[in-house]
VEXTOR-454346 format. One record per residue (C-alpha): x, y, z; residue in one letter. Coordinates in Angstrom, 2 decimals. Layout:
% residues N
X->X; Y->Y; Z->Z; residuo->A $
...
% end
This chain:
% residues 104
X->0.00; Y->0.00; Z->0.00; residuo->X $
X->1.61; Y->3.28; Z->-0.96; residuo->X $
X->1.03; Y->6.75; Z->0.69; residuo->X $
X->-1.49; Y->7.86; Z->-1.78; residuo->X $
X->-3.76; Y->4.86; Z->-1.68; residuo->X $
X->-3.72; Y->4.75; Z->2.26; residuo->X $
X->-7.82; Y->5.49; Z->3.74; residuo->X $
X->-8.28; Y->9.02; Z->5.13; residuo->X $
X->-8.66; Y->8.58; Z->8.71; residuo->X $
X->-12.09; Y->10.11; Z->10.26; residuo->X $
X->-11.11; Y->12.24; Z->13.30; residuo->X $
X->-13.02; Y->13.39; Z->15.70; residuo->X $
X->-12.72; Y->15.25; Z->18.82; residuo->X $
X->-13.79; Y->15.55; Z->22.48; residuo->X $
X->-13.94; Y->17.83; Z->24.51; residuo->X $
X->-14.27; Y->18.53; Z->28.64; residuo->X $
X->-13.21; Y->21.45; Z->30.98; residuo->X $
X->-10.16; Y->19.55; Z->31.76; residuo->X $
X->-9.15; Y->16.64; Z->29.19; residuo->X $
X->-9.55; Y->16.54; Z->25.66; residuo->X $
X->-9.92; Y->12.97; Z->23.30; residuo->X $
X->-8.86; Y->12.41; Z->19.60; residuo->X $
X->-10.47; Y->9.80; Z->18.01; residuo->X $
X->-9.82; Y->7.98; Z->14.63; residuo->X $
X->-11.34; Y->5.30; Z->12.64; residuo->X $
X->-10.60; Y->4.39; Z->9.22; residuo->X $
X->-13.04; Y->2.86; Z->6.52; residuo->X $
X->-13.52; Y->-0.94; Z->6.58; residuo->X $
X->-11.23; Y->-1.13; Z->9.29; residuo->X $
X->-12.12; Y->-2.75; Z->12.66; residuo->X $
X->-11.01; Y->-0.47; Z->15.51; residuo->X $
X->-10.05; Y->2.69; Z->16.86; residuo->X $
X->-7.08; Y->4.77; Z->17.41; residuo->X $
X->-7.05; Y->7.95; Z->20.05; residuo->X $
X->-4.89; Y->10.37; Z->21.21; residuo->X $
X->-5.58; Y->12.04; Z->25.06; residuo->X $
X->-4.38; Y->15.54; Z->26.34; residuo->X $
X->-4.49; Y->17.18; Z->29.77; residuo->X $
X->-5.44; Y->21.03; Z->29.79; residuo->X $
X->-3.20; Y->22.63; Z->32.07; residuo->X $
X->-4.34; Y->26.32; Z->31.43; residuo->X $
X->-5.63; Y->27.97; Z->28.25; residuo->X $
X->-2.35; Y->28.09; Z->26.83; residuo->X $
X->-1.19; Y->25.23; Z->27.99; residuo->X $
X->-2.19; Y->21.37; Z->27.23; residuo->X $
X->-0.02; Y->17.87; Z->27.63; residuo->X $
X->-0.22; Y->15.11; Z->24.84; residuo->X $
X->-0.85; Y->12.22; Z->27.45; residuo->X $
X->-1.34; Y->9.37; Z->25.29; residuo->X $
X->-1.68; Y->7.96; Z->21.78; residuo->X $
X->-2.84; Y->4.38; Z->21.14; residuo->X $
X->-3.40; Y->2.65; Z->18.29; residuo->X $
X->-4.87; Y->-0.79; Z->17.10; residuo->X $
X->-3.16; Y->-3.44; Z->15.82; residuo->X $
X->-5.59; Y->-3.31; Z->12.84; residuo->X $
X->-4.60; Y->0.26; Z->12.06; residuo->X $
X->-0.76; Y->-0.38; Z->12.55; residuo->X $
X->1.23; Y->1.06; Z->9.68; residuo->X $
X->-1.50; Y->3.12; Z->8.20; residuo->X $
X->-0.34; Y->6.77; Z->9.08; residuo->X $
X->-3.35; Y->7.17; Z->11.95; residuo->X $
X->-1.24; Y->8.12; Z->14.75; residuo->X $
X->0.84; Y->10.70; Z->12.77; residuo->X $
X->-2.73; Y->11.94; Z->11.56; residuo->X $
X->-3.71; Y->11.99; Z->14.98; residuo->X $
X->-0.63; Y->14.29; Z->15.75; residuo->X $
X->-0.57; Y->16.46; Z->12.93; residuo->X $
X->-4.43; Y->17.37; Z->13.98; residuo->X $
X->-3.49; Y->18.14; Z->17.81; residuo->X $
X->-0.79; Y->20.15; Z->16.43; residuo->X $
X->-2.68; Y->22.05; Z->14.12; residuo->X $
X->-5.80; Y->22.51; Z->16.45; residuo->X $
X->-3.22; Y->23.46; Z->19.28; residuo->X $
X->-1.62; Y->26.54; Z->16.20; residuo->X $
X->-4.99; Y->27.51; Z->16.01; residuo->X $
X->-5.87; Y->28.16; Z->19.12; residuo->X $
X->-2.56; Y->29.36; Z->20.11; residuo->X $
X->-1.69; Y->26.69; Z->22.52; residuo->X $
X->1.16; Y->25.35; Z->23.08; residuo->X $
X->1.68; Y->21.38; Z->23.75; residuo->X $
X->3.71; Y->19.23; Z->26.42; residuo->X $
X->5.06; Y->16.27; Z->24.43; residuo->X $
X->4.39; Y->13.65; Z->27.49; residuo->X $
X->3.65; Y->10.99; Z->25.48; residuo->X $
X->5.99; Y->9.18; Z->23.51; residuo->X $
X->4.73; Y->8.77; Z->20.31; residuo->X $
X->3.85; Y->12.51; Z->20.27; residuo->X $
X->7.10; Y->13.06; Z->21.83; residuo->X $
X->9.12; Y->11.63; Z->18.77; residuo->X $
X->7.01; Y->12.84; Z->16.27; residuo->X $
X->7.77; Y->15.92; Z->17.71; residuo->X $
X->11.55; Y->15.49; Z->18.11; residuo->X $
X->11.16; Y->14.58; Z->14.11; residuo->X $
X->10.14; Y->17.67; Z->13.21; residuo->X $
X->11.50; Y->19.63; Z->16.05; residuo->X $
X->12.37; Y->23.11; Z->14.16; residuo->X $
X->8.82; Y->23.14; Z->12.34; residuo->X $
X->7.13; Y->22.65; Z->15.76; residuo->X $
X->9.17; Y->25.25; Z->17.81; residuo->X $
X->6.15; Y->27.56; Z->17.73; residuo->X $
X->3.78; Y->25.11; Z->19.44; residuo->X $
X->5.92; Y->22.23; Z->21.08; residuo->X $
X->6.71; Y->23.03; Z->25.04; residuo->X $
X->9.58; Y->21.51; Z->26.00; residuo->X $
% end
């Protein structure tokens, strides 16, 4: 499976006074794949965790799942706490892109 044939992952979000939940599913694919943050102030929120499936392994969710707290984070002028490890190496990755938004 190359890049461009790979399923759009659905992503959704949700949403408390304190935590926050990223969800994704992809089509025809049992499973789902989510991403949890912490809100430590307006400003400030912590990438907790990221799991993913075994049935979504390998299909780009979790970096979609990373690229959309990132970009909802820019947006809202937040700036993130790379706890988790997965976000925390995708992070490291792209480290000079990210300086705006990563907290480190």
């Amino acid at each position: 499976m190359t890049e461009t044939t790979k399923p759009t992952p659905q992503i959704t979000y949700q949403d408390s006074e304190t935590k926050g939940r990223y969800a994704a599913s992809l089509p025809g694919v049992a499973g789902e794949a989510e991403l949890t943050l912490s809100k430590v102030s307006e400003v400030l929120i912590i990438a907790d965790h990221t799991s993913v499936p075994d049935s979504m392994r390998g299909t780009g969710v979790g970096r979609a799942l990373a690229e959309r707290l990132i970009a909802d984070a820019r947006a809202k002028g937040q700036r993130i706490v790379p706890l988790c490890p997965f976000v925390r190496a995708h992070a490291m990755k792209h480290r000079e892109a990210l300086a705006d938004v990563i907290q480190w």
